[in-house]
BAFI-3210 file (N, C-alpha, C; in Angstrom, 3 decimals, decimal comma, padded with zeros to 6 digits):
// residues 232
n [1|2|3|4|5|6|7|8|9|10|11|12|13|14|15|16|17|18|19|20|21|22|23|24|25|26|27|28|29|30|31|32|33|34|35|36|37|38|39|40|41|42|43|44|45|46|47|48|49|50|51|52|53|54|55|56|57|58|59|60|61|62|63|64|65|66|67|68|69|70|71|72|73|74|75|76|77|78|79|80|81|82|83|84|85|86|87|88|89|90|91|92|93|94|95|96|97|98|99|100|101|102|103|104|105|106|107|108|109|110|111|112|113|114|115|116|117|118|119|120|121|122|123|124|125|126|127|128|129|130|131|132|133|134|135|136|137|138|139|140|141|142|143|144|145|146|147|148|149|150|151|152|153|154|155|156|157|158|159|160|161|162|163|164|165|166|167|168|169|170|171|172|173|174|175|176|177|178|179|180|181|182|183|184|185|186|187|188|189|190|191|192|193|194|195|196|197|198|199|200|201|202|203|204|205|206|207|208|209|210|211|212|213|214|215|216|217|218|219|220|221|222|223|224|225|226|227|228|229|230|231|232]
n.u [000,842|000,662|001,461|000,258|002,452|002,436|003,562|005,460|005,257|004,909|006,803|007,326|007,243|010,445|011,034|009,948|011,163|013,876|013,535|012,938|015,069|016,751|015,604|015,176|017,630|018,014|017,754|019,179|021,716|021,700|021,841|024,113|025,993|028,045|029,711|030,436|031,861|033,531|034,987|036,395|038,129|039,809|041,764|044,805|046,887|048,165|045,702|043,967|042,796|039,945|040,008|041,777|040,025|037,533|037,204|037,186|034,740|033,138|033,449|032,396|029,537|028,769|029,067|026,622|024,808|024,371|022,965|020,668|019,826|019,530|017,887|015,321|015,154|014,778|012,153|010,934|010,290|008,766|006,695|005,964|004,914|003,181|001,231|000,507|-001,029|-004,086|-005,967|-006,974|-004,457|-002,528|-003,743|-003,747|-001,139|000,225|-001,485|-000,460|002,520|001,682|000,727|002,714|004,401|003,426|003,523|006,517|006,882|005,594|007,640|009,894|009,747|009,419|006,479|005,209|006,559|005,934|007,475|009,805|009,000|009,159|011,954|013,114|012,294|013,911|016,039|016,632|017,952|020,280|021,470|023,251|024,572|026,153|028,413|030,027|030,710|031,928|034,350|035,121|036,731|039,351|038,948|041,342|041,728|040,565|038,558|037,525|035,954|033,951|032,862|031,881|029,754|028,218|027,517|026,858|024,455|022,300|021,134|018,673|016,429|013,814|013,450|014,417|012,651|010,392|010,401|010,969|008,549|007,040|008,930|008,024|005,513|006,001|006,077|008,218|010,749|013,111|011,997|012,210|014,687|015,923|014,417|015,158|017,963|017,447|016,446|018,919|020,802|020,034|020,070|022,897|024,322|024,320|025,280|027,982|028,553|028,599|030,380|032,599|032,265|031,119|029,876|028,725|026,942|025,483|024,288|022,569|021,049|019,376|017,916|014,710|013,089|014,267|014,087|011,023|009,507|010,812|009,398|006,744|006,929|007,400|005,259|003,458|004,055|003,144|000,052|-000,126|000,304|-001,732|-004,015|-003,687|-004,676|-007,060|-008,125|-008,258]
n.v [-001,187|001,920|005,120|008,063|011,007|013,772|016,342|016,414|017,480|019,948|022,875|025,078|024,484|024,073|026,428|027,602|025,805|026,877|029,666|029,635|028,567|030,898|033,111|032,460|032,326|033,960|032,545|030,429|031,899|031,909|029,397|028,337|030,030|030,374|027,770|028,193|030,547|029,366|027,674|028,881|029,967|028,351|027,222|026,916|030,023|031,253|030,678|031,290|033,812|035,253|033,989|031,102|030,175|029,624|027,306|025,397|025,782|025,713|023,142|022,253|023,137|021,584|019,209|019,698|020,016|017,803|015,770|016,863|016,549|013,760|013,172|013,888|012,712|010,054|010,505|011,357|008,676|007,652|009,485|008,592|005,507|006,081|007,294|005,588|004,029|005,471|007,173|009,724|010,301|012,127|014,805|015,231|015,513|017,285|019,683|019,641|020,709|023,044|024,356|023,940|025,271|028,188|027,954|028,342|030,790|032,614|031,831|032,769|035,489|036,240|035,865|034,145|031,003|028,423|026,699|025,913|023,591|021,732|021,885|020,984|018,340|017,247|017,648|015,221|013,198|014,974|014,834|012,875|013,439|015,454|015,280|013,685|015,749|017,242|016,135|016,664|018,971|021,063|022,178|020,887|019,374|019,170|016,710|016,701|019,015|018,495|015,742|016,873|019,127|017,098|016,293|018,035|018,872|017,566|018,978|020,673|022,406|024,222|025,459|023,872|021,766|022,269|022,197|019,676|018,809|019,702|018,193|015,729|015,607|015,084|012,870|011,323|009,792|010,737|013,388|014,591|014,565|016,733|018,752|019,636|019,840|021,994|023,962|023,675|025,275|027,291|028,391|028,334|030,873|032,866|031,459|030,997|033,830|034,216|032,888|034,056|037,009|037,671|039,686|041,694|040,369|039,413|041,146|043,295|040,862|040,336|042,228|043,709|044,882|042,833|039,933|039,979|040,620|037,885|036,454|036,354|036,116|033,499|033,066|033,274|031,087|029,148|030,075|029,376|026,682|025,396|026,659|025,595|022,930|023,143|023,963|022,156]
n.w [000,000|-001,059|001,148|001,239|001,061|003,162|003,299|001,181|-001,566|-000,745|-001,046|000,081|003,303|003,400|003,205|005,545|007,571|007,053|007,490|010,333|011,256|010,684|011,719|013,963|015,019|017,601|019,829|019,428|020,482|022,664|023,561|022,337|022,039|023,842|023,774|020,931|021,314|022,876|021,519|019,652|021,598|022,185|020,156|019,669|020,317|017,501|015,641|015,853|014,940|012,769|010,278|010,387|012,531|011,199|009,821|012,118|013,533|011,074|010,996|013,541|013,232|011,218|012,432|014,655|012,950|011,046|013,772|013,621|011,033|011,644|013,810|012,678|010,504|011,491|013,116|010,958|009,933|012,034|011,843|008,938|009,473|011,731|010,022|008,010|009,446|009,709|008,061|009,608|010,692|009,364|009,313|012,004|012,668|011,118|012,060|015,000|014,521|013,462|015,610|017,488|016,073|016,686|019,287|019,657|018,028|020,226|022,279|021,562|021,635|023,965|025,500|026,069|027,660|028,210|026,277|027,619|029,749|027,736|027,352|029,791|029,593|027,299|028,627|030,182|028,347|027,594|029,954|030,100|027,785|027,927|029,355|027,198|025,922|027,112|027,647|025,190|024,832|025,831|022,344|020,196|017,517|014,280|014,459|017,131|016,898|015,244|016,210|018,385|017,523|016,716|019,198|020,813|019,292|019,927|022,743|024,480|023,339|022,244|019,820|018,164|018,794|018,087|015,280|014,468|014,987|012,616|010,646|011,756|010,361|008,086|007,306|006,097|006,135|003,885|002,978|005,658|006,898|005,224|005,564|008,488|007,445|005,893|008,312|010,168|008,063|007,997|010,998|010,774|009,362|011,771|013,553|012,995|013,235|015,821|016,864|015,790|016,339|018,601|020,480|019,137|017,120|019,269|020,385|018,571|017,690|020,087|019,787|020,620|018,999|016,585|018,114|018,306|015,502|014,338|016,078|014,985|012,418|012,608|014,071|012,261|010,099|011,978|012,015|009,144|008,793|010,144|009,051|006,404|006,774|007,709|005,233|003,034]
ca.u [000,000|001,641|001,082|000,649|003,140|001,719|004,451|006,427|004,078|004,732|008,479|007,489|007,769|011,868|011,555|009,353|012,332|015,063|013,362|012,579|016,427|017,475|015,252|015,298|019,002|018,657|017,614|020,517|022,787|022,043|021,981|025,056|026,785|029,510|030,232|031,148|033,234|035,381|035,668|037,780|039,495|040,400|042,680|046,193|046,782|048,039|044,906|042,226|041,917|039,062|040,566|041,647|039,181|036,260|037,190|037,239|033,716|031,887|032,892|031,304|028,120|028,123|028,366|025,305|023,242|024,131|022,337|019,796|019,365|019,634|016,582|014,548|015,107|013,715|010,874|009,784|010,281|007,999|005,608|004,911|004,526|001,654|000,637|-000,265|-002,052|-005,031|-005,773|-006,637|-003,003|-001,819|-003,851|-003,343|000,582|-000,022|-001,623|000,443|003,147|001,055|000,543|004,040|005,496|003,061|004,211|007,801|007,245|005,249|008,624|011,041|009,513|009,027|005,471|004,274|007,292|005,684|008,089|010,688|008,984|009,861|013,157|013,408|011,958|015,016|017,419|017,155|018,737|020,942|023,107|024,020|025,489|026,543|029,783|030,990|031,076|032,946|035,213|035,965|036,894|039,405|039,062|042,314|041,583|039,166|037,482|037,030|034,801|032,963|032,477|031,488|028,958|027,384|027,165|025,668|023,112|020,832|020,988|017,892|016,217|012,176|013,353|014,549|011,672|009,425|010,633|011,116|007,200|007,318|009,991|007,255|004,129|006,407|006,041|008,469|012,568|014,142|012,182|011,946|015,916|016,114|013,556|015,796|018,833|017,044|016,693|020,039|021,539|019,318|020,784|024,469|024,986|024,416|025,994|029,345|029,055|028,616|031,861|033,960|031,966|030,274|029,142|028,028|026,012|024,148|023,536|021,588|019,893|018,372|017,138|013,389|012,223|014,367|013,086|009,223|009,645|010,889|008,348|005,695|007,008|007,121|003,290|002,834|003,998|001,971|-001,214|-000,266|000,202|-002,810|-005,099|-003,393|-004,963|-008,646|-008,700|-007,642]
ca.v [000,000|003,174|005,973|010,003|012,032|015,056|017,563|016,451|018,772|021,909|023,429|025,799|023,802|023,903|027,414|027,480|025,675|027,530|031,160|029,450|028,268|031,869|034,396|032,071|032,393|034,596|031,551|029,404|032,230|031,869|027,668|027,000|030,923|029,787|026,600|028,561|031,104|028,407|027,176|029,833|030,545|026,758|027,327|027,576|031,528|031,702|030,098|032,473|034,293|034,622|033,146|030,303|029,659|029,283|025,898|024,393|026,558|025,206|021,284|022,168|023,091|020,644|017,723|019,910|020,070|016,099|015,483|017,826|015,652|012,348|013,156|014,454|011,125|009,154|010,881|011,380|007,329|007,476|010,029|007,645|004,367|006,636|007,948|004,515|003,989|005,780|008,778|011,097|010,906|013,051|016,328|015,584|015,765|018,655|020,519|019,756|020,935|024,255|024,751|024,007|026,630|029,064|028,313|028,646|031,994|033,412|032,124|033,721|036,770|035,963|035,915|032,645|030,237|026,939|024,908|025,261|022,348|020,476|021,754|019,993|016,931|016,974|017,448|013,676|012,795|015,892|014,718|011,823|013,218|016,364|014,644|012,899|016,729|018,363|015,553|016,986|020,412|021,990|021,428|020,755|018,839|019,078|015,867|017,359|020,287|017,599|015,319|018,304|019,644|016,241|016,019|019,749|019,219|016,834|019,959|020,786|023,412|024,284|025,699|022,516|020,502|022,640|022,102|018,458|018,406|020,134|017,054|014,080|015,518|015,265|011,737|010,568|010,252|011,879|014,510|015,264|015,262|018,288|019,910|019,884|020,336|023,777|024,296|024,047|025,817|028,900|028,880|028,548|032,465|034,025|030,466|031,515|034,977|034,213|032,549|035,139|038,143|037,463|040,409|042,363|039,463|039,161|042,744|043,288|039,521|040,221|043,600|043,512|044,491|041,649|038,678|040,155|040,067|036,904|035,695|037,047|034,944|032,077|032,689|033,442|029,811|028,222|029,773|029,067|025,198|025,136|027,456|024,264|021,390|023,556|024,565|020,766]
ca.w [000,000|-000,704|001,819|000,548|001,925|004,037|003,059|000,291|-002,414|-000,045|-000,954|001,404|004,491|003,862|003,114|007,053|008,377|007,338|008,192|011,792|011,815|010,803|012,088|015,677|015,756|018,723|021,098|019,305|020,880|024,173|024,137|021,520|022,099|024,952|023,086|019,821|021,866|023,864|020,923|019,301|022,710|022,802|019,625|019,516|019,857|016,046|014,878|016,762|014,052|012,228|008,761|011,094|013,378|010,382|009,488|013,199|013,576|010,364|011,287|014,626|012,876|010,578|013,236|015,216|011,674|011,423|014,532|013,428|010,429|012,103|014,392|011,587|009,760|012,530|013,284|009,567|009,669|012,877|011,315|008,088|010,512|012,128|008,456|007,523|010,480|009,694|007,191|010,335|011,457|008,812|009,357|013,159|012,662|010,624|013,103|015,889|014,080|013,514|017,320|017,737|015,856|017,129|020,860|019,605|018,159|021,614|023,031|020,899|021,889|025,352|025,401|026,843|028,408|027,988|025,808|028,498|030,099|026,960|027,055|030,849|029,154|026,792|029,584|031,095|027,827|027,784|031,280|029,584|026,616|028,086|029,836|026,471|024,910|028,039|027,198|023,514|024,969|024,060|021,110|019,315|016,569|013,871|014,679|018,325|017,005|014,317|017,207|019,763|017,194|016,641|020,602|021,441|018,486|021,003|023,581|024,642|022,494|021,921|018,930|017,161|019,242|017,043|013,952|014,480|015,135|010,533|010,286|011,884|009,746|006,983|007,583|005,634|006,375|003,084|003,300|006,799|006,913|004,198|006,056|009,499|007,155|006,192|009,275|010,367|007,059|008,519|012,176|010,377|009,776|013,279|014,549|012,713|013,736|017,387|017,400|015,058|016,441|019,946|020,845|017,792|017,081|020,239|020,745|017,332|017,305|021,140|020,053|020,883|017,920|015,781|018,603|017,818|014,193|014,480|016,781|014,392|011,086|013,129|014,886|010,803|009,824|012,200|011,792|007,585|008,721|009,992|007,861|005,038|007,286|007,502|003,449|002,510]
c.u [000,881|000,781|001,060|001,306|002,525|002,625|005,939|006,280|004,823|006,066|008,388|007,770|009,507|011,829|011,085|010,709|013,285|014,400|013,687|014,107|016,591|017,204|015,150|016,422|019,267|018,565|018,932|021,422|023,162|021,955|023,247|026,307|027,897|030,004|031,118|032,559|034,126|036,316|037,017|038,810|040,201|041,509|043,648|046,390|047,232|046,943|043,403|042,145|040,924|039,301|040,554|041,066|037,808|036,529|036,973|035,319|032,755|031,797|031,961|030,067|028,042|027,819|026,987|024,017|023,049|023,283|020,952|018,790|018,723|018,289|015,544|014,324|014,125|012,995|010,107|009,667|009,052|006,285|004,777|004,961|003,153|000,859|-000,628|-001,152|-003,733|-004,983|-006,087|-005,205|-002,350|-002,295|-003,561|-002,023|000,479|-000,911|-001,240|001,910|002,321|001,258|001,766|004,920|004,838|003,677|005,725|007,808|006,638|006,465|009,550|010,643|009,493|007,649|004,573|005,360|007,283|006,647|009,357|010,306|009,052|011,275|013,541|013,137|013,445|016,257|017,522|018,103|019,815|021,896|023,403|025,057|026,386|028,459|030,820|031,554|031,726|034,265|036,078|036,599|038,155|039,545|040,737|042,361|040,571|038,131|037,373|036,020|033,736|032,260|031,479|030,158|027,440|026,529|025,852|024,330|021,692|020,870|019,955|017,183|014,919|012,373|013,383|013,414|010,600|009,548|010,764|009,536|007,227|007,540|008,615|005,856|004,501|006,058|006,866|010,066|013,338|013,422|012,244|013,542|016,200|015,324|014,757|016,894|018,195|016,901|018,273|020,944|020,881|019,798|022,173|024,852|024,977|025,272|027,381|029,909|028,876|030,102|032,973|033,761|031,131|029,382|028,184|027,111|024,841|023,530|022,547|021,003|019,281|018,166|015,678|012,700|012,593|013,910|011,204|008,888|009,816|009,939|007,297|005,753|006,812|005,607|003,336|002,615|003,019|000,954|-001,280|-000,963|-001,125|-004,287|-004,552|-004,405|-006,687|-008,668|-008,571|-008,500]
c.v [001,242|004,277|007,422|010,378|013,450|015,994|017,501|016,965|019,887|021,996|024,447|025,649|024,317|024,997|027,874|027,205|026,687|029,049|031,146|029,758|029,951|032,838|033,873|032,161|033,044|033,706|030,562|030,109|032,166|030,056|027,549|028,401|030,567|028,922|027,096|029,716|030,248|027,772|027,731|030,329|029,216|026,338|027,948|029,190|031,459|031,233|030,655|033,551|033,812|033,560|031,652|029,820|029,061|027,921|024,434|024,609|025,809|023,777|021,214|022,080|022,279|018,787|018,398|019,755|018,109|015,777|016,007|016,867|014,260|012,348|013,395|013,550|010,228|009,525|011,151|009,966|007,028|007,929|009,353|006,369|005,092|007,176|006,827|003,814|004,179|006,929|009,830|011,329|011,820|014,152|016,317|016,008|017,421|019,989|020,699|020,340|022,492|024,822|024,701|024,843|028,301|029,184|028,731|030,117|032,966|033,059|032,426|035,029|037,401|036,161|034,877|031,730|028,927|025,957|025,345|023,934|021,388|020,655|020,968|018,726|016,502|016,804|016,025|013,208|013,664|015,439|014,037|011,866|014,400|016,138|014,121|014,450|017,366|017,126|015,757|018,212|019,894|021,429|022,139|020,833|018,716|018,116|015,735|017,941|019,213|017,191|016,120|018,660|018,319|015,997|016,615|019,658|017,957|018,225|020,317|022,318|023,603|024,738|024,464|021,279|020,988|022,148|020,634|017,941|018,634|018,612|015,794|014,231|015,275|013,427|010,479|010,368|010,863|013,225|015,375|015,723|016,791|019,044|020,115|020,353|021,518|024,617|025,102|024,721|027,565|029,556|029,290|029,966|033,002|032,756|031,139|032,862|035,278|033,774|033,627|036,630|038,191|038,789|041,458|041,348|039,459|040,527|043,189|042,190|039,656|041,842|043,407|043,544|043,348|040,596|039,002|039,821|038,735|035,986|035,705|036,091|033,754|031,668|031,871|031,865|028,939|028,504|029,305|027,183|025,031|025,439|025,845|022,896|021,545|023,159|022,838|019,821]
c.w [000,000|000,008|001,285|001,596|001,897|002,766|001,693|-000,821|-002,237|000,286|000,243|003,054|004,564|003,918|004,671|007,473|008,019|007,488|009,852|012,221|012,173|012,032|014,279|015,963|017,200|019,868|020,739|020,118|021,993|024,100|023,363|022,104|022,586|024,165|022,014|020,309|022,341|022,440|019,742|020,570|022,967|021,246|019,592|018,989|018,362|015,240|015,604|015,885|013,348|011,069|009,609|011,774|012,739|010,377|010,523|013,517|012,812|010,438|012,772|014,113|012,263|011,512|014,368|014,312|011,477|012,247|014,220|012,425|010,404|012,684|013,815|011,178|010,392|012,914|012,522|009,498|010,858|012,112|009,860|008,814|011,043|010,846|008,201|008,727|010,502|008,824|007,836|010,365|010,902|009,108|010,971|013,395|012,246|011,649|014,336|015,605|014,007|015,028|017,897|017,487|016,376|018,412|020,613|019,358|019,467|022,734|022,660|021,833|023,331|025,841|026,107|026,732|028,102|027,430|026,861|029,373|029,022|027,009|028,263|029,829|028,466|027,799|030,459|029,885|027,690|028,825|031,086|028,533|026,912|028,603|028,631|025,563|025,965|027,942|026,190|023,871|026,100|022,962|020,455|017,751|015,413|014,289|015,719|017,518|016,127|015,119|018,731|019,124|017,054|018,304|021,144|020,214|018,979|022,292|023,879|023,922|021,842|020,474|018,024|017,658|018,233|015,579|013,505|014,153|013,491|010,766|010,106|010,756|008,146|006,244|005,937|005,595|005,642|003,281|004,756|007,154|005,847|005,183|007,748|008,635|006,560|006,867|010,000|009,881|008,074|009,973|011,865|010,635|010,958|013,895|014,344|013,397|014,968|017,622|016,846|015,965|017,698|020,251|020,096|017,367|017,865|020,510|019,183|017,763|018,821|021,020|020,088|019,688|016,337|016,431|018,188|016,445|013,770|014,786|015,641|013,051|011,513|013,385|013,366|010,198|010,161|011,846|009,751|007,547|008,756|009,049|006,410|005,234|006,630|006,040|002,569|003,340]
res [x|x|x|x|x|x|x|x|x|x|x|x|x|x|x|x|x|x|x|x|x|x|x|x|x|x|x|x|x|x|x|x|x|x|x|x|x|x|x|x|x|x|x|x|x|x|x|x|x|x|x|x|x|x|x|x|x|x|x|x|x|x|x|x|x|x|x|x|x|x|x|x|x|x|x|x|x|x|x|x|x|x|x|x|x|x|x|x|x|x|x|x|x|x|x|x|x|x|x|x|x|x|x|x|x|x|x|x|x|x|x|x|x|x|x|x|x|x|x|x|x|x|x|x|x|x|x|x|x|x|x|x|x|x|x|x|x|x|x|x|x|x|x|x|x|x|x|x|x|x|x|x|x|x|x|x|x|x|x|x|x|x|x|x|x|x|x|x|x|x|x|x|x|x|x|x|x|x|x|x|x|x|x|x|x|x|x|x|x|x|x|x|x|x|x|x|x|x|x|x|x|x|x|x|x|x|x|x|x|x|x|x|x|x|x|x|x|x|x|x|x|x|x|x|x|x|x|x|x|x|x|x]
***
């Protein structure tokens, strides 16, 4: 029996994720920020420049977008297992995924709190892995920061729990990985320029009126998801 995929139609979904990634960068800065600074103060002084320090920087992100991917995979593999289940399950995904990115953008903004009790939820698996990445530090070696980025990209984070919810309605594993790797392509720029540029970074991306804006594309997404589930 072949199953319809929810979201594999709607290009817009990746273009959803990677706005969320970008325009949410300001919550990546306060969960990944420290990490990307040690990690330029944890290279050999002639290699703390910027020129030098990019290349230890973008294998970090790319083993955090890995992880990013990896969980995406398996939960679009979850989300068609529940697909074929029943033909509600798809607009239910799809609207939990709606409601999901709405709570994310009322907490970009600081507006309503709530997914920090998912981000506790994440943290029982979080103190388990948290020890094997204070292990990689300092980072030396490139395949420290690879390893480090793959680690910190289970970290606990409402932003990527949101977007994961997109990923499961996607319900299907290739595309639900693209859709997290859009994601993660979209956090990349402010990630880089937290580590090259720390403070010029965070002082623009927590200006009130870029987290509102932010918040506001995000509500925007969700109520789109859903307004898709109604009209369909």
């Amino acid at each position: 029996m072949r199953v319809k995929i929810t979201l594999m139609n709607d290009p817009l979904s990746l273009t959803s994720a990677f706005v969320i990634g970008l325009l949410g960068s300001a919550h990546c800065v306060g969960m990944c920020g420290g990490i990307m600074n040690a990690l330029g103060m944890a290279l050999p002084a002639e290699k703390q420049g910027m020129r030098q320090a990019i290349p230890i920087l973008l294998l970090y992100n790319l083993g955090r977008i890995f992880s990013y991917c990896l969980a995406g995979a398996f939960l679009g593999a979850i989300g068609f297992w529940l697909l074929s289940t029943g033909k509600q399950a798809g607009p239910a995904l799809r609207l939990f995924a709606g409601f999901m990115m709405i709570a994310m953008g009322l907490y970009l903004a600081g507006w309503w709190r709530g997914l920090v009790h998912l981000e506790k939820l994440g943290g029982h698996l979080w103190k388990y892995l948290q020890p094997i990445g204070n292990r990689l530090m300092p980072v030396t070696q490139p395949w420290q920061a690879l390893l480090l980025g793959a680690v910190w990209g289970w970290l606990p984070c409402g932003l990527v729990y949101s977007t994961l919810t997109l990923s499961v309605s996607a319900a299907d594993w290739r595309y639900s990985t693209l859709i997290m790797l859009s994601f993660g392509l979209g956090t990349l720029p402010v990630m880089l320029l937290t580590g090259a540029f720390a403070h010029r970074a965070k002082t623009w991306i927590q200006k009130r009126t870029v987290r509102n804006t932010a918040a506001l594309l995000v509500i925007s997404f969700g109520v789109w998801t859903i307004a898709w589930v109604v009209l369909h």
